[in-house]
N, C-alpha and C positions, 0 to 999 in steps of 0.2 A: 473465386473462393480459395483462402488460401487456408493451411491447415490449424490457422485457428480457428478462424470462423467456421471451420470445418467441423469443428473437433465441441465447439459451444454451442451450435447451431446458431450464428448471431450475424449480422448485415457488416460488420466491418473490426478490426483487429484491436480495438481500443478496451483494454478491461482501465476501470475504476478500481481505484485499492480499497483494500478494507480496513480503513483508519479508525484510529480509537476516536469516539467523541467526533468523530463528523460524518461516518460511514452509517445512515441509516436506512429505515425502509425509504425514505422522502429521495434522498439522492440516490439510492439502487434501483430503484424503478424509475427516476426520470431517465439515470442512463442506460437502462435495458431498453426502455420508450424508445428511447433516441439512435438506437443500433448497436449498441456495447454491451459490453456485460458489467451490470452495476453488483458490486459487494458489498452485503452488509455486516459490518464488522465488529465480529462477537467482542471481541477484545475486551470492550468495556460496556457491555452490558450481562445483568443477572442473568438465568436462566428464562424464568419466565419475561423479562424484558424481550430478551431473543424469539422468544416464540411469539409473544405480540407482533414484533419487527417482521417474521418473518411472514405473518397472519396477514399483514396489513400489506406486506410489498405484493402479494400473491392474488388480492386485489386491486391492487394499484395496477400491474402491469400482467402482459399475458406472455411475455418474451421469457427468455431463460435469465435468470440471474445466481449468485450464488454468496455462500457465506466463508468468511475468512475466520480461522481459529489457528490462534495462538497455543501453541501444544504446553505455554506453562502456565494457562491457566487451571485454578484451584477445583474448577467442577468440571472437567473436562469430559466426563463420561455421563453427567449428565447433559452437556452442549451436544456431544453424538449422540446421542435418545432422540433429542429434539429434531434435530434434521435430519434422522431416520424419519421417525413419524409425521413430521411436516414434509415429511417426499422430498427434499433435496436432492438436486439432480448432482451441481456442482460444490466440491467445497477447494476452499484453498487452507492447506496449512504452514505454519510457519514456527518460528523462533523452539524448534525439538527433532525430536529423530522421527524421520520420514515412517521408517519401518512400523512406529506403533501401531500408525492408525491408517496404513494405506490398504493392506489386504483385507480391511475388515470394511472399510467402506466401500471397496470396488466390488465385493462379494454383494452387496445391498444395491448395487450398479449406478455406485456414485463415481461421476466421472472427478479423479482427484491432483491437482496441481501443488507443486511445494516450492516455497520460499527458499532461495538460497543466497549466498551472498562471495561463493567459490568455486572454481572447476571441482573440488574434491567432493562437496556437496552438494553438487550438481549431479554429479556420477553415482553418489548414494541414495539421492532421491530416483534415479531412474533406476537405481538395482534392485529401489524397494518397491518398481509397479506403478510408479504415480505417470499420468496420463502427458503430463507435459510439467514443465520446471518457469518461476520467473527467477530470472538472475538480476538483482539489486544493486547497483553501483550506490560507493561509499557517497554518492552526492544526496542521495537521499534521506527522507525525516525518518522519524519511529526508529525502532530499531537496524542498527546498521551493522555490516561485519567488521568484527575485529581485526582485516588483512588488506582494510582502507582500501581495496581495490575498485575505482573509477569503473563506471559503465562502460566507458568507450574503451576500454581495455579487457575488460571481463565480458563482456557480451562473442568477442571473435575468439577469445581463447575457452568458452565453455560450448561455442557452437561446433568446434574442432572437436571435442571428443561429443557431444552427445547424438542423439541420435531421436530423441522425443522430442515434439517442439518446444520450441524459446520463444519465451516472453522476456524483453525489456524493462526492468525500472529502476528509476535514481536518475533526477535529472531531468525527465521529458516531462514538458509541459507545450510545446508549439509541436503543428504539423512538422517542421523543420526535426525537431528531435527527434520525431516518431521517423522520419526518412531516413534520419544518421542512421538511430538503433537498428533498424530494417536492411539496409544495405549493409551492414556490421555484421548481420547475419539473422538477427531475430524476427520471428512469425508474426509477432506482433508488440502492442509495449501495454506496460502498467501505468497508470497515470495516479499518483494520490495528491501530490499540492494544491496543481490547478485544480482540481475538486473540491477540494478544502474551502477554498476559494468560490462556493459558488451558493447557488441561493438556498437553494433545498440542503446543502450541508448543514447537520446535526449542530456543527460547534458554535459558539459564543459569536456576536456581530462584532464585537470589539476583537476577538481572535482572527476573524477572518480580517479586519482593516490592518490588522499587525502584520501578516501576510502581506496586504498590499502594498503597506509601507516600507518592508522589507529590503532592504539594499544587499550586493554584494558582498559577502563579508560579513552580512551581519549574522549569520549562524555558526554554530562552531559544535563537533562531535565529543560528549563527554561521559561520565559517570562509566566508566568503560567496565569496569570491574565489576557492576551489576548486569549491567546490559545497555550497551553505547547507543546512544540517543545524539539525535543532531536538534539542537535547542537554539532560538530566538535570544539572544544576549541581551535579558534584561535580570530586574534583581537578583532571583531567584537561580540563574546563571551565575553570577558573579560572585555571589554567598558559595557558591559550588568551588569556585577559582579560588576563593580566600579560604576555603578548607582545605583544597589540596595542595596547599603552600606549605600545611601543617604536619602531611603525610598521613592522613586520615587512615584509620584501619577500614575493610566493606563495613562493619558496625558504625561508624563513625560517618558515612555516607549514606548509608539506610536510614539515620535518625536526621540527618538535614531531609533527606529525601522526605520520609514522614511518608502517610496516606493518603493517597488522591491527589497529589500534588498534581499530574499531569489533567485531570477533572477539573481543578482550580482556577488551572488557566486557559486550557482551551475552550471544555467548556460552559465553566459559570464567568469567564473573561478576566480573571486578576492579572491581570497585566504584568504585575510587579509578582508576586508570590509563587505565581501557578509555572509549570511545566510546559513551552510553547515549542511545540516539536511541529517542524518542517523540515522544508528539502533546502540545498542551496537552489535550487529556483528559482523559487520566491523573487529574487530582483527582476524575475521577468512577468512575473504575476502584477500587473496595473488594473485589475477593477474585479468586482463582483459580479457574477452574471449565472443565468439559470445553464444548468448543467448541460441542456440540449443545444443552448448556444452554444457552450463551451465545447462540446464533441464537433460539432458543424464546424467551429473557427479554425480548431484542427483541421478536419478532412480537409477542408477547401484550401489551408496552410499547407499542407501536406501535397495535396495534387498541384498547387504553385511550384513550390520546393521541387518538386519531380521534374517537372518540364522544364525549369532552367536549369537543372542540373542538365539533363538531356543534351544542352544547347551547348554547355561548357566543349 
């Protein structure tokens, strides 16, 4: 047992992310089922969608799972009501300042983890009380840090000063990455592409095959000024490129941006139109498959990876 699983009460160090549009109750209880900790991710759903999600995973599965919130979403005080009163054990927050909402939820004896993407905000989530930190390298989708700093860089130099456990994410999608991240120094890792990528995710079927189609390169980090997103290079992209050639004012990128554009594409699937946010990954992502396979293809990746390393 190491101090994640320690620390979740859960069979092995694999958390699930809490992705917009693919993070539901369907894929947080298959990977609670499966030994992980699944998230379901408030991000892009109402209030009461949330407390359905979370009604339904809490029959679905008897394991521990938890919810991810976005600290700049618009109802955020009523998202903590709800997983007060639906018992929420764990939450994860991300994209705001740690300090808002960690004393208020550890007092309710929720155990609380924060999104970072920095050593400096790494050090501020654990000055503000949260129970452990994941540290994001820039290879990752959704929102990403403006200081481009890589996993494989930022995971050794935020395990140097903290002192809470570390979680992994940006980039790991194989046993093999969850080894790197691990030997780097972290407890455990974050996984959200290969999830994205599987059956019980929420998003679009056409989203998911874009995923799999996915080559090197084919993603790229932008719209920075609102909040830097790593997007899939199709129309909707490229409209993005041919406005910043104009020196767009943030006004002038809010209104390409428009409403639910990321909803669009992931998922109702416009392909062409919508917002297709993944990890550079993706070129390693080749099929679809149910999330407990997906955890299993890991571990058993993962305990190969070890023993040849061993052998080196």
């Amino acid at each position: 047992m190491n101090r994640i699983t320690k620390l979740f009460n859960i069979q092995y160090p694999v958390i699930q992310a809490g992705m917009i549009w693919a993070s539901g109750y369907k894929l947080a209880s298959a990977v609670s089922n499966a030994g992980g900790l699944g998230i379901i991710g408030a991000g892009s759903m109402y209030p009461n969608v949330l407390r359905e999600h979370i009604q339904k995973c809490k029959k679905a599965t008897d394991k521990p799972f938890a919810v991810n919130v976005p600290m700049l979403y618009p109802n955020i005080e009523e998202i903590i009501n709800i997983i007060i009163e639906e018992g929420i054990k764990i939450v994860f927050t991300s994209a705001g300042n740690p300090k808002t909402w960690t004393s208020f939820l550890k007092e309710k004896g929720i155990t609380v983890v924060h999104v970072v993407s920095s050593v400096k905000f790494a050090l501020k989530a654990q000055e503000a009380g949260v129970d452990a930190v994941v540290a994001e390298g820039f290879e990752a989708g959704g929102h990403n840090g403006r200081e481009e700093t890589t996993t494989f860089t930022l995971i050794p130099m935020v395990k140097e000063k903290l002192d809470v456990p570390l979680i992994a994410a940006g980039g790991i999608a194989t046993g093999r990455g969850m080894l790197a991240a691990m030997v780097l120094g972290a407890d455990g890792v974050q996984i959200g592409s290969r999830f994205a990528a599987s059956v019980e995710s929420s998003s679009h079927e056409k989203f998911k095959q874009a995923i799999v189609d996915a080559q090197d390169g084919d993603t790229h980090v932008t719209l920075k000024e609102l909040a830097p997103v790593r997007l899939i290079k199709n129309k909707f992209f490229h409209d993005v490129v041919a406005l910043y050639s104009t020196a767009p004012t943030v006004d002038d990128l809010k209104t390409l941006l428009g409403r639910a554009r990321a909803k669009k594409g992931m998922f109702e699937g416009d392909l062409e139109e919508g917002e297709l946010e993944i990890g550079q990954i993706a070129g390693l992502i080749h099929d679809i498959k149910p999330a407990a396979d997906i955890l299993n293809e890991i571990l058993s990746d993962f305990e190969k990876a070890k023993q040849e390393a061993l052998s080196l």
